[in-house]
Structures are given as C-alpha cells and as structure tokens.
C-alpha positions in Angstrom: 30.4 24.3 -30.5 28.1 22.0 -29.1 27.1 22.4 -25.4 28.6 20.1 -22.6 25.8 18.1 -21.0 25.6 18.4 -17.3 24.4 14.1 -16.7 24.1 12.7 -13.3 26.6 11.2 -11.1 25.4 7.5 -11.2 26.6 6.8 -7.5 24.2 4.5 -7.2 24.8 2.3 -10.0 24.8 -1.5 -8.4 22.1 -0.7 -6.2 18.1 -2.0 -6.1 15.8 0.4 -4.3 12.6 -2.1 -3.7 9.5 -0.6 -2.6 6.2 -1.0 -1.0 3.2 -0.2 -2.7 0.0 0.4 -0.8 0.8 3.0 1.6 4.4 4.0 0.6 4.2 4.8 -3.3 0.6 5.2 -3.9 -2.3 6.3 -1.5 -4.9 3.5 -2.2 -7.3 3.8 0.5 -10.3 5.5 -0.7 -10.8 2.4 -3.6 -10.2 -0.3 -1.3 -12.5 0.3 1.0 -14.5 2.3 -1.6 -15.1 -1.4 -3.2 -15.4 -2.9 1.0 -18.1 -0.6 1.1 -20.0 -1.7 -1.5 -20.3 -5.1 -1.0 -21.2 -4.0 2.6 -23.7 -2.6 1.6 -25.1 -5.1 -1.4 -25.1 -7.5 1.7 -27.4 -5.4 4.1 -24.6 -3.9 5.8 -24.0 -0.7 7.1 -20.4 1.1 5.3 -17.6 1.0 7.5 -15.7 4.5 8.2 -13.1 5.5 5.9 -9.8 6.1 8.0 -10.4 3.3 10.6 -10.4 0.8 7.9 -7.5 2.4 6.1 -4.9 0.7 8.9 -5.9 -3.1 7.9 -5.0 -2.8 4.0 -1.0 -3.7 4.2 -2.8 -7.0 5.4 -4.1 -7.5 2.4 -8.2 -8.1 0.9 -9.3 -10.8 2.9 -8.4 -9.2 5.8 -9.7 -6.0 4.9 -12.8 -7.7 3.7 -13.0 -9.6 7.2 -12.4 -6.8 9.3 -15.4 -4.7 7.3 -18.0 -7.6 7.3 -17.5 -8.7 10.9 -17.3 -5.2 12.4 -21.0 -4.8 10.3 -22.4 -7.7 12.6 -21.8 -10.6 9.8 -20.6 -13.9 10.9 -16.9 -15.0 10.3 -18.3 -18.1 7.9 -19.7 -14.9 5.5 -16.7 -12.6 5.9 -14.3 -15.9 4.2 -16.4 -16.7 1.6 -14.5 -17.2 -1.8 -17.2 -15.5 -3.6 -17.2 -12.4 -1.8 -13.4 -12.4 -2.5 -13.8 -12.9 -5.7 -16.9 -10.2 -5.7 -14.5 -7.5 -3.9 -11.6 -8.3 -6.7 -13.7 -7.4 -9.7 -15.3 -4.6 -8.4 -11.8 -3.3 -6.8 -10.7 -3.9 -11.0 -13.2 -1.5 -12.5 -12.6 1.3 -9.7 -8.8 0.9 -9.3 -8.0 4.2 -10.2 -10.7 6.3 -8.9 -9.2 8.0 -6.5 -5.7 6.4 -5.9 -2.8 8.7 -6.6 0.5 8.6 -6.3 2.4 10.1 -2.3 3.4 13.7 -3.1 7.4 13.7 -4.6 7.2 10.1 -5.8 7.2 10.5 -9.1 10.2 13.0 -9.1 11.9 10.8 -6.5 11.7 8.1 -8.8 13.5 9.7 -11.9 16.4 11.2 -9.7 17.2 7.9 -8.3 17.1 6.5 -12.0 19.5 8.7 -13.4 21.5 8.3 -10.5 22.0 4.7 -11.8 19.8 3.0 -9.4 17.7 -0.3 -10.1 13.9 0.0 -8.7 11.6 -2.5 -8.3 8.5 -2.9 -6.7 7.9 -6.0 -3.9 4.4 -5.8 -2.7 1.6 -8.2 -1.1 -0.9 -7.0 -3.1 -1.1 -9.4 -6.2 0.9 -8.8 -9.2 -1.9 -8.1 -11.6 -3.5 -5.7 -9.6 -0.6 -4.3 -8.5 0.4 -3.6 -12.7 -2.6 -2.6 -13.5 -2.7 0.5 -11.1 0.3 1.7 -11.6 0.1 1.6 -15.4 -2.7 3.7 -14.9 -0.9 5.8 -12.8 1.7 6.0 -15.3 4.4 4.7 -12.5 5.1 1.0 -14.1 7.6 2.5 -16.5 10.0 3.7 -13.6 10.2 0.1 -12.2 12.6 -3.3 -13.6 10.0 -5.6 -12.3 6.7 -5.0 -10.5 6.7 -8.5 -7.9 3.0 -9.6 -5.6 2.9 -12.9 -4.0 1.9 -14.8 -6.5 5.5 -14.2 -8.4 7.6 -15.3 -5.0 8.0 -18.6 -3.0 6.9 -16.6 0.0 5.2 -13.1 0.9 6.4 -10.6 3.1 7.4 -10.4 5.7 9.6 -13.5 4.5 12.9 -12.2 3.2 12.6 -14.3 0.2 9.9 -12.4 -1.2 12.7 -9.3 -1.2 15.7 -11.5 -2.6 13.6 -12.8 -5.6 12.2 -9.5 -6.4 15.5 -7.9 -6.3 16.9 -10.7 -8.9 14.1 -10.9 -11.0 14.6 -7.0 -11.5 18.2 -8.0 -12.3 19.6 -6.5 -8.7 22.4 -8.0 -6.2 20.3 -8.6 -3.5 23.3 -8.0 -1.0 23.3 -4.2 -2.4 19.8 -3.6 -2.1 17.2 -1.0 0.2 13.4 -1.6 1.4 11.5 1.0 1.4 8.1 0.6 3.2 5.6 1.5 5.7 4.1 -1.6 7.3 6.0 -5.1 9.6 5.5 -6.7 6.8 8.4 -4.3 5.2 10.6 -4.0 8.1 9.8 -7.9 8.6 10.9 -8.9 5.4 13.9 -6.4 5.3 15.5 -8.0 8.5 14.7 -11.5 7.0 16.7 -10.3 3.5 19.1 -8.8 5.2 18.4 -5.5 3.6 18.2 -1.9 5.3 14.3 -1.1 5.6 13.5 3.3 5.1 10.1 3.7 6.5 7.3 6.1 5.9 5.3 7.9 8.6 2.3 8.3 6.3 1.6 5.0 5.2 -1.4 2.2 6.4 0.0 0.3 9.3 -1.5 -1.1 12.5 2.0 -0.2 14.6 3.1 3.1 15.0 6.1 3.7 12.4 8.9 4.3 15.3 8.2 1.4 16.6 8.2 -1.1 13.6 12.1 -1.3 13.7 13.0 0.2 10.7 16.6 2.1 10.0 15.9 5.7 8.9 12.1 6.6 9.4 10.7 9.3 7.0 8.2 11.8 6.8 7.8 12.4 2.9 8.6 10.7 0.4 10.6 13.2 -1.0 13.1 12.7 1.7 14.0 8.7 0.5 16.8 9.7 -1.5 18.6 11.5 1.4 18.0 8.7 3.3 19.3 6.1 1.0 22.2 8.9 0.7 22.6 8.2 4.6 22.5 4.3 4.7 25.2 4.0 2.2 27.4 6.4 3.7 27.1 4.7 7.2 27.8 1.5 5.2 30.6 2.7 3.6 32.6 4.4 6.4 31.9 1.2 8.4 33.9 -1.4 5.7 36.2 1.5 5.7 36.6 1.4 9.4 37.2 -2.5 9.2 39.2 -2.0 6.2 37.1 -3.8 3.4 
C-alpha cells in the first residue's frame, strides 16, 4: 500500500512575499566595503572602518563610495567621478561572494513559504545584475519568480512602483502582497504600494528599525513566516469584521 504523503497546506497560495536584499536576505557588508577599501586605498587613502560604513549601503554604491572617499579627506568632485564608479563595480564583481552569506534561517524560511504556495520575489536597489549574480552564487536565485534592481522598474524604492512592478513581473497581485525589508527605502516603498512592510532589526540602516514605521518588526529572519502568519490574520478578521 503506498504511503500517504503528508504535503503542505498552501495557505498562502495568491500571495507575493517581496524582499529586500542587502541587509534582509544576505549579509553583504564585508565585500562592499571590502571593494570601498580598496580603491581607498589605490587612491592614497586611508580604509574606512568596517561597521561604521556598513549603515550607508541600503543607499546604494555611490553613496557608499562618497561617504568613504570624503570621510578619507578627498574632495566631493573625486568621490562622483564615473570612473571610480565604474572602478568600485568591477572590483565589487570579482569579490561578490567573498564573504557575503546568506542571514541565518533564510534559506529554510524560504522553502516553507514556497511550499506553503507563496510567490517570492526579490525588489532591491542594488542593480539587477549584481543583484543575480550573488545570489546565484549563493545558490538563493532558484527560490525567487523574479529577481527586480532599479534598472528593471520605472522608479526605485522608496517609490511604490518599484514594489507593484516587481510583484507583477513575478506574476503576483500586487494588492495581495508583503515587503519584507530593513531600511526607509522598504517601509517607504511599502506605504507608497500599499503593501504591509515586516522589518528586520539586523539589517544596514541609518534609522533605528522601531522607528522606520514598519508593521511587525523582527529579530531573525526565521521569525518572517510567523509574522506574515500575523498580518494576514489581522487582515482577515478585519474584512470579516466589515463583512467582506
């Protein structure tokens, strides 16, 4: 007799979980300002430290790059050159995955909201090439319908639209979707979308988490899926309420 297989409930069939990547699914820090402290230093420049650059990144390179030059004593005309952009990107590209790894309980996170039936994408500011390339190496791009930077969007977080076009191009309603984040430019872009926004504590953001407005704040990652749990049963016991 064969034996009965014990599958998921797919609860969340219908929904898109979209997520932040810098600081919510991966820890990225050490290679980012890893490559800003090379080009520091190719420059004349002294490295900058570790953690107190670490806060700057959901702002994206140039702002990292320009907060690390002109904290070294450069001017502000060398901190925005295209070159050194352009420098930092293909050195960032050969050491992408030096020390990056994925949060603790992501990658188990990710499979138990899959077979639960949810739709996961991933809408971040770093650019869409970059942002494939490390998690392929990671091995995370297979848990993810679509993989969204800037350049893919009509607008960047925090605009909502950068959310709503992620969501669709993953194939998602984006009126049954969840942020999950650690920065303003998540909670920014949720409120914009009109999304619910979970946010991390342990992520790279110049706000303290409380205060960045989001809806369930988080210490691990291992805790999203009760708090997606908790958004949709608040959502659904208030259409209940109003009788929807």
């Amino acid at each position: 007799m064969n034996a009965v297989l014990d599958l998921p409930d797919r609860d969340l069939e219908g929904w898109t979980i979209a997520f932040d990547l810098d600081g919510t699914l991966v820890e990225t820090h050490q290679d980012l300002v890893g490559t800003l402290n090379r080009l520091l230093v190719r420059h004349g420049h002294p490295p900058v430290p570790m953690e107190g650059a670490a806060e700057l990144i959901g702002s994206g390179a140039r702002a990292l790059l320009e907060h690390g030059f002109v904290a070294a004593g450069a001017s502000w005309e060398e901190a925005g050159q295209d070159q050194l952009f352009d420098d930092f990107i293909a050195d960032y590209v050969d050491h992408i995955a030096d020390h990056s790894v994925p949060f603790e309980g992501v990658v188990e996170t990710l499979e138990r909201l899959s077979e639960r039936g949810a739709l996961l994408v991933v809408a971040t500011n770093k650019r869409t090439d970059l942002s494939e390339l490390l998690l392929t190496k990671l091995d995370l791009a297979r848990h993810f319908a679509a993989i969204v930077g800037p350049d893919k969007v009509s607008a960047r977080k925090p605009s909502g639209a950068h959310l709503i076009e992620a969501v669709t191009m993953a194939g998602g309603d984006p009126s049954m979707a969840i942020m999950v984040g650690d920065a303003a430019p998540d909670t920014g872009a949720a409120r914009d979308a009109g999304m619910a926004c979970i946010v991390v504590t342990f992520g790279y953001t110049q706000v303290p988490p409380e205060e960045l407005g989001g809806d369930v704040l988080i210490d691990a990652f291992e805790d999203v899926e009760e708090a997606v749990d908790g958004l949709l049963t608040d959502l659904y016991v208030a259409r209940a309420l109003a009788g929807l």
